[in-house]
C-alpha positions as protocol buffer text, in pm:
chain_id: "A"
residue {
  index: 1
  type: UNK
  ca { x: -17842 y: -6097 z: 4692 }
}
residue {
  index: 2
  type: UNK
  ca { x: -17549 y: -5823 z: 4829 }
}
residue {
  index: 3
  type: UNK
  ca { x: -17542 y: -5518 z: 4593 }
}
residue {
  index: 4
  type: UNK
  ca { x: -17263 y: -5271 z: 4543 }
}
residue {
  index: 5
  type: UNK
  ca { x: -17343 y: -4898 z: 4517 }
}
residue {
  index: 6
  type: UNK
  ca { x: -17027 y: -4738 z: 4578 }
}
residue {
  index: 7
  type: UNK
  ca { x: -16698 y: -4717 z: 4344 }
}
residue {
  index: 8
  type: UNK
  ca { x: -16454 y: -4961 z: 4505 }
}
residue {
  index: 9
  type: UNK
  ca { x: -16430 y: -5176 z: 4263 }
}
residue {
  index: 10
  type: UNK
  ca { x: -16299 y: -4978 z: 4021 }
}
residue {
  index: 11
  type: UNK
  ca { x: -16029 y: -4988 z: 4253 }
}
residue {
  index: 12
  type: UNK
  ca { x: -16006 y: -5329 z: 4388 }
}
residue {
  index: 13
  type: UNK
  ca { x: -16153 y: -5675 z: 4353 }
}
residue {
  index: 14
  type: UNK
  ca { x: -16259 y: -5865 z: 4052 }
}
residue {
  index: 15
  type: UNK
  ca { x: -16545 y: -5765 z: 3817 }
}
residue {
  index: 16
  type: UNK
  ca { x: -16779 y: -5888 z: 3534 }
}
residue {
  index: 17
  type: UNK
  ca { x: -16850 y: -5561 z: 3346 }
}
residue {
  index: 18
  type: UNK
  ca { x: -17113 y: -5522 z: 3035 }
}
residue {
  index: 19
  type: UNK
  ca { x: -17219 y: -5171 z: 3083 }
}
residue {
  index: 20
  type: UNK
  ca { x: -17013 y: -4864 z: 2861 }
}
residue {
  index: 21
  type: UNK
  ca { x: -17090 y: -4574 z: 3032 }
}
residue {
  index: 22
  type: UNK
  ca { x: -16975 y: -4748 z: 3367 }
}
residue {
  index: 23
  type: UNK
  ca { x: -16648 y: -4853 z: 3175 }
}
residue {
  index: 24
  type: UNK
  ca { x: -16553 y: -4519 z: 3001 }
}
residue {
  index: 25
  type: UNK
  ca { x: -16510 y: -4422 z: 3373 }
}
residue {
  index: 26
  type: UNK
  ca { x: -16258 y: -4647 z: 3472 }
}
residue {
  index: 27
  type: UNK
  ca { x: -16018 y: -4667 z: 3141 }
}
residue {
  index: 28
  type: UNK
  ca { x: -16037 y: -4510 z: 2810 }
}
residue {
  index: 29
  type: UNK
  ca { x: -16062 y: -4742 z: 2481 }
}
residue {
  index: 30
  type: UNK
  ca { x: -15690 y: -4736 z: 2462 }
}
residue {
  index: 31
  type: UNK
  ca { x: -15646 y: -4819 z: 2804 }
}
residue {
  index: 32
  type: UNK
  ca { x: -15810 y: -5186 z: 2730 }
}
residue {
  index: 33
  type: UNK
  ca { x: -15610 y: -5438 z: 2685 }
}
residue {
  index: 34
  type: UNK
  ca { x: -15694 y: -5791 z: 2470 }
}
residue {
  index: 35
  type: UNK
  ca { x: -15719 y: -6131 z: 2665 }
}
residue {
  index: 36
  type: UNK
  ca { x: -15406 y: -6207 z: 2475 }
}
residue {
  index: 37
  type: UNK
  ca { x: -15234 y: -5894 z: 2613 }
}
residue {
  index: 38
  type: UNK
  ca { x: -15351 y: -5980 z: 2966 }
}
residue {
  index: 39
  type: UNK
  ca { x: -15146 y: -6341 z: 2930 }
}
residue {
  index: 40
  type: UNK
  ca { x: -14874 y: -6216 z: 2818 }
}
residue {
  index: 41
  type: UNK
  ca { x: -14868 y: -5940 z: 3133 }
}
residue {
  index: 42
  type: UNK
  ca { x: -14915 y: -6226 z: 3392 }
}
residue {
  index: 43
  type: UNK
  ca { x: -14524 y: -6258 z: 3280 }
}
residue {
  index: 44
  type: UNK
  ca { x: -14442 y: -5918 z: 3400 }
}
residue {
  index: 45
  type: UNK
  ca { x: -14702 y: -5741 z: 3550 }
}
residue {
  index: 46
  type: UNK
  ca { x: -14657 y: -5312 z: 3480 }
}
residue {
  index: 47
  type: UNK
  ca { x: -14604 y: -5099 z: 3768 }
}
residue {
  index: 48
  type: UNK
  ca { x: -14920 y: -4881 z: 3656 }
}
residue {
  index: 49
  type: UNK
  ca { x: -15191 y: -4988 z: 3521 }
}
residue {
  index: 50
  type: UNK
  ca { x: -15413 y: -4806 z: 3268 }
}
residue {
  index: 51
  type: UNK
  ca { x: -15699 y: -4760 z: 3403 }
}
residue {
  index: 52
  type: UNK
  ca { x: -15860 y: -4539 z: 3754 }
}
residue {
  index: 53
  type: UNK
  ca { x: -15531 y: -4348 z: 3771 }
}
residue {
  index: 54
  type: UNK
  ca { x: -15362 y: -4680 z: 3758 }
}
residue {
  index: 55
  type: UNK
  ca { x: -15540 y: -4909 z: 3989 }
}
residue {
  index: 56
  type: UNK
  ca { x: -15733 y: -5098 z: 3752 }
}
residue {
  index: 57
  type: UNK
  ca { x: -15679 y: -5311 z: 3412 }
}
residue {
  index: 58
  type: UNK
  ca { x: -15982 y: -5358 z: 3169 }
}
residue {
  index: 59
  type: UNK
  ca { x: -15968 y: -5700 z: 2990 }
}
residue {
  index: 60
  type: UNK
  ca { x: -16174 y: -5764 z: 2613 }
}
residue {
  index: 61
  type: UNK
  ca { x: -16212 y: -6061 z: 2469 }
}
residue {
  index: 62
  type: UNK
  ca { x: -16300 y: -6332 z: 2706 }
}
residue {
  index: 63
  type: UNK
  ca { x: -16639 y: -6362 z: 2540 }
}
residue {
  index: 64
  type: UNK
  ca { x: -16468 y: -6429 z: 2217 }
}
residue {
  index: 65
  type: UNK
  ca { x: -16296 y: -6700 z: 2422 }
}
residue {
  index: 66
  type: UNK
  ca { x: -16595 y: -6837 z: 2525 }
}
residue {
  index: 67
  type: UNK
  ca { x: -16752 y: -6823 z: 2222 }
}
residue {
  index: 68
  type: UNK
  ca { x: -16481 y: -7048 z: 2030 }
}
residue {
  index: 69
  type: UNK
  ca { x: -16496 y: -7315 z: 2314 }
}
residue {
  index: 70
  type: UNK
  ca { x: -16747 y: -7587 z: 2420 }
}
residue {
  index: 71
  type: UNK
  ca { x: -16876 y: -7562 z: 2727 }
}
residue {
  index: 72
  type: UNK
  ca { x: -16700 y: -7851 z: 2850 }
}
residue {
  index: 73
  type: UNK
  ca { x: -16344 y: -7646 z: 2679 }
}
residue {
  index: 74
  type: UNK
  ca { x: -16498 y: -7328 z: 2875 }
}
residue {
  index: 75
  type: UNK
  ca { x: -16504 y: -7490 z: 3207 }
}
residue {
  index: 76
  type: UNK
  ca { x: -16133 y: -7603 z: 3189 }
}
residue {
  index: 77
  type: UNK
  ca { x: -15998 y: -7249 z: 3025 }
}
residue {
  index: 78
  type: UNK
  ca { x: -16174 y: -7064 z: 3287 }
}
residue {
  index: 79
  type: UNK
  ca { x: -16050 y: -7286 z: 3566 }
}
residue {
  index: 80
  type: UNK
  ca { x: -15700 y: -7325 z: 3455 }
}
residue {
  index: 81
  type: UNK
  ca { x: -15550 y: -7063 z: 3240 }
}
residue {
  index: 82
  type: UNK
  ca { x: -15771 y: -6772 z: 3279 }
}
residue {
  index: 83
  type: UNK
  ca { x: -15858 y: -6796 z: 3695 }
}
residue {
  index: 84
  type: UNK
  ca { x: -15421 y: -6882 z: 3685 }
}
residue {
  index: 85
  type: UNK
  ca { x: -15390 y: -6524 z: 3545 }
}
residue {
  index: 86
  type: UNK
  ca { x: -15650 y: -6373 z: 3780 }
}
residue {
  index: 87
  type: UNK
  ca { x: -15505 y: -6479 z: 4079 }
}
residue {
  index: 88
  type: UNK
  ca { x: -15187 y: -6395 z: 3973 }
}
residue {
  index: 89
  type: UNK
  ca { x: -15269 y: -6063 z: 3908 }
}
residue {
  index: 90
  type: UNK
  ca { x: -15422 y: -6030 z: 4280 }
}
residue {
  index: 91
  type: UNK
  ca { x: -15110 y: -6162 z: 4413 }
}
residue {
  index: 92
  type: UNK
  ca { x: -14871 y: -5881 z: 4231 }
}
residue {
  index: 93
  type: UNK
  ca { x: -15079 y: -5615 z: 4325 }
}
residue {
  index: 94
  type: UNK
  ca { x: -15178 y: -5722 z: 4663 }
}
residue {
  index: 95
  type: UNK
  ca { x: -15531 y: -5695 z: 4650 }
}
residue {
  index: 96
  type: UNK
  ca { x: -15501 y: -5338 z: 4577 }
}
residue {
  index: 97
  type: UNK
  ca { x: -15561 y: -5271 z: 4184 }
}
residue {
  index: 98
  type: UNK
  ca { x: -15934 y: -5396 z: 4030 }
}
residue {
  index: 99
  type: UNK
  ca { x: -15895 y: -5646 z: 3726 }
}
residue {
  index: 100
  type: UNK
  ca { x: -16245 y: -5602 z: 3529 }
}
residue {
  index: 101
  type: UNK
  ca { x: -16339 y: -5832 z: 3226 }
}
residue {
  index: 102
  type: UNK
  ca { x: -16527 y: -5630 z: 2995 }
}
residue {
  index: 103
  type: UNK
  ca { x: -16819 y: -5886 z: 2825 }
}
residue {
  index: 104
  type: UNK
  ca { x: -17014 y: -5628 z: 2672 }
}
residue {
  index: 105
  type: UNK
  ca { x: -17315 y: -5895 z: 2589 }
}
residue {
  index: 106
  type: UNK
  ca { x: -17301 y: -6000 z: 2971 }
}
residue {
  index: 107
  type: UNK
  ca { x: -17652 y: -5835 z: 3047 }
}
residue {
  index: 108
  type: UNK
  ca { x: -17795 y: -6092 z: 2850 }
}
residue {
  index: 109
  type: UNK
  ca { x: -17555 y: -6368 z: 2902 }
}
residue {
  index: 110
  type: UNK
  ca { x: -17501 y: -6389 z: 3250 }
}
residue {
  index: 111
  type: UNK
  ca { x: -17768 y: -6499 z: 3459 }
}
residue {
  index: 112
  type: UNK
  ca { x: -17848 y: -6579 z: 3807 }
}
residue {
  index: 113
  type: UNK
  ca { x: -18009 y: -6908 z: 3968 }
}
residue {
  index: 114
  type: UNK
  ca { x: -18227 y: -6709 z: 4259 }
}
residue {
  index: 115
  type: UNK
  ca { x: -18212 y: -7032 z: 4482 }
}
residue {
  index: 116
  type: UNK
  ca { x: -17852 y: -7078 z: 4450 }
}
residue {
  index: 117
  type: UNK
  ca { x: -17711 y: -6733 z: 4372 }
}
residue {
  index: 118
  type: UNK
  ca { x: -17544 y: -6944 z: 4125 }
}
residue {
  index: 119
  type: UNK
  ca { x: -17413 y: -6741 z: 3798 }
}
residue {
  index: 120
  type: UNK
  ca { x: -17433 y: -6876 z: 3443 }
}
residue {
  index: 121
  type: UNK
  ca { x: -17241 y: -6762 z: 3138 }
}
residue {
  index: 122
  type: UNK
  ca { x: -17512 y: -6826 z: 2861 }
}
residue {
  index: 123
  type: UNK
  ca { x: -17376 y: -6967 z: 2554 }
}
residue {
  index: 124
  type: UNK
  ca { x: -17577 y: -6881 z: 2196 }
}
residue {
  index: 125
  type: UNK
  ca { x: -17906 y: -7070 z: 2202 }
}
residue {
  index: 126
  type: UNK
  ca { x: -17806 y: -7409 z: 2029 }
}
residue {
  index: 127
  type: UNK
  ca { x: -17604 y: -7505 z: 2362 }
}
residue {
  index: 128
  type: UNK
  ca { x: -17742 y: -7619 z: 2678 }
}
residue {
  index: 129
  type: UNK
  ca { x: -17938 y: -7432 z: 2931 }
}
residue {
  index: 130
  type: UNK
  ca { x: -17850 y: -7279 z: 3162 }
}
residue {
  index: 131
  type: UNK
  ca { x: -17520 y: -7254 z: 3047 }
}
residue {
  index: 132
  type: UNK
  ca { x: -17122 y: -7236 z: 3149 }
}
residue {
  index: 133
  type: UNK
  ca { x: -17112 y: -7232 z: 3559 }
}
residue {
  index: 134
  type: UNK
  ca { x: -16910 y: -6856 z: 3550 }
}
residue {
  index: 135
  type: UNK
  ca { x: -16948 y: -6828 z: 3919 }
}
residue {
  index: 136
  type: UNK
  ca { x: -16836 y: -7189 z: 4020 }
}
residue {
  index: 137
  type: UNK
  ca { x: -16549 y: -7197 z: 3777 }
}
residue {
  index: 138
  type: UNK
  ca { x: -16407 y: -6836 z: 3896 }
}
residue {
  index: 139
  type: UNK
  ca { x: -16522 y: -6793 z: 4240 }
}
residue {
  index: 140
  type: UNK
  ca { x: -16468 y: -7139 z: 4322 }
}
residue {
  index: 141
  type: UNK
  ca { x: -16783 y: -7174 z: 4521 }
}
residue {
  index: 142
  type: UNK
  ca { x: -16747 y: -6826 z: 4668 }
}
residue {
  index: 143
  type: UNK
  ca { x: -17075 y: -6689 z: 4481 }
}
residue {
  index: 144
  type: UNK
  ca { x: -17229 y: -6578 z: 4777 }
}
residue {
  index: 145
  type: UNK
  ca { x: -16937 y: -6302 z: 4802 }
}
residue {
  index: 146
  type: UNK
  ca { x: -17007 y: -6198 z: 4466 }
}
residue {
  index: 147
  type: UNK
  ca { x: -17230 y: -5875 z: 4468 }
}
residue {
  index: 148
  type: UNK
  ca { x: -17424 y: -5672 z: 4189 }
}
residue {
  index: 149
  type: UNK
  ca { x: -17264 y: -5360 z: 4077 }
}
residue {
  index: 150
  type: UNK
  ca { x: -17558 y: -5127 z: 4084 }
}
residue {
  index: 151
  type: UNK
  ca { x: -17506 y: -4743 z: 3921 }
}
residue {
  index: 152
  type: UNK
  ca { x: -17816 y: -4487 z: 3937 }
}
residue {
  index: 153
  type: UNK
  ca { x: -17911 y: -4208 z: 4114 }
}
residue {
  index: 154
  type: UNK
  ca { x: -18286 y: -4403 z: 4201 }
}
residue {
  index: 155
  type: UNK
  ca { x: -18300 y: -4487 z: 4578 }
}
residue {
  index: 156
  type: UNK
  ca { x: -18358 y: -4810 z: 4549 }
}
residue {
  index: 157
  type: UNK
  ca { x: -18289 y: -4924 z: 4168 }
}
residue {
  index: 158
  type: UNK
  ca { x: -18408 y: -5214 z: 4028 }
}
residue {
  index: 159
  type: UNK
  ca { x: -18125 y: -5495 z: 4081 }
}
residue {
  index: 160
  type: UNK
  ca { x: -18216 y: -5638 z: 3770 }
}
residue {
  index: 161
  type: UNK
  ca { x: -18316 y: -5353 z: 3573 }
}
residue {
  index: 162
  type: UNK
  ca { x: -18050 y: -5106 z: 3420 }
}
residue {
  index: 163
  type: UNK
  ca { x: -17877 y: -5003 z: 3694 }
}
residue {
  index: 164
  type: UNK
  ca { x: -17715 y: -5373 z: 3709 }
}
residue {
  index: 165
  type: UNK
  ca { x: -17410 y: -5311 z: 3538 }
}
residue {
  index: 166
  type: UNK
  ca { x: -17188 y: -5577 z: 3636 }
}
residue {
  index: 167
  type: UNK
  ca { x: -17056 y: -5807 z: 3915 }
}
residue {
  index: 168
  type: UNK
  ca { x: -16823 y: -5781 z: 4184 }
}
residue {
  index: 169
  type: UNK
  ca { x: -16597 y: -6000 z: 4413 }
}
residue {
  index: 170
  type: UNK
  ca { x: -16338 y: -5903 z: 4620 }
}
residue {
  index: 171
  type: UNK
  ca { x: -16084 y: -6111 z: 4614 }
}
residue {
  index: 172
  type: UNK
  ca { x: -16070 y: -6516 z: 4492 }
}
residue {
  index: 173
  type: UNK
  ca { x: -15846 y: -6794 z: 4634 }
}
């Protein structure tokens, strides 16, 4: 499992972000914009972006999304219209601006199978286990290029303890 210590990807890349103190230091609550807002910006992508001094847009709502949906509904929204959006956003801004979805219950609801490195979106508990394949249906089989974003000042923190705040990937095709 590749961890990430450093702050590049609030630069850069594509994250899964559930911790608030890591996100009030890449945009401010304004500077968040709704899933709906973020589809109707792959139309016109802004110059600057709200968030790290413009090199990085914050995204809510995509567990709402997930929510609504079966999982069979998640697969296809992730793989269609939301990873559409995503890579469209990489393409404007060259790889050089960060695009973070902010699932605040992610802690909880994303988990990781050890022998695959594959990553689950867990769904509430009536659904099946272990849930929506996140990592397949964004990273398109590139899991093992996703890394743990890890924030403490510990010398070796816990990568499943509270340091994890989120997941990282450079780039998706």
């Amino acid at each position: 499992m590749r961890v990430l210590r450093d702050s590049g990807w609030t630069r850069r890349g594509f994250s899964l972000l559930w911790d608030p103190n890591a996100l009030s230091k890449v945009a401010s609550p304004s500077g968040v914009v709704s899933i709906r807002q973020f589809f109707s910006m792959a139309n016109a992508w802004p110059e600057d972006l709200p968030g790290t001094g413009g090199d990085a847009l914050v995204v809510a709502g995509v567990e709402g999304c997930l929510d609504a949906l079966t999982d069979d509904d998640g697969k296809v929204w992730l793989e269609t219209d939301l990873k559409q959006a995503v890579l469209s956003f990489q393409e404007e801004y060259e790889g050089q601006a960060a695009l973070i979805l902010w699932l605040p219950s992610g802690r909880r609801r994303v988990s990781m199978v050890r022998a695959t490195e594959e990553y689950f979106w867990k769904s509430d508990s009536s659904r099946s286990v272990p849930g929506l394949p996140i990592g397949r249906c964004l990273w398109a089989g590139a899991e093992s290029d996703v890394t743990r974003i890890l924030i403490s000042d510990a010398a070796d923190p816990d990568v499943d303890g509270d340091a994890y705040v989120g997941l990282y990937h450079p780039r998706i095709s």
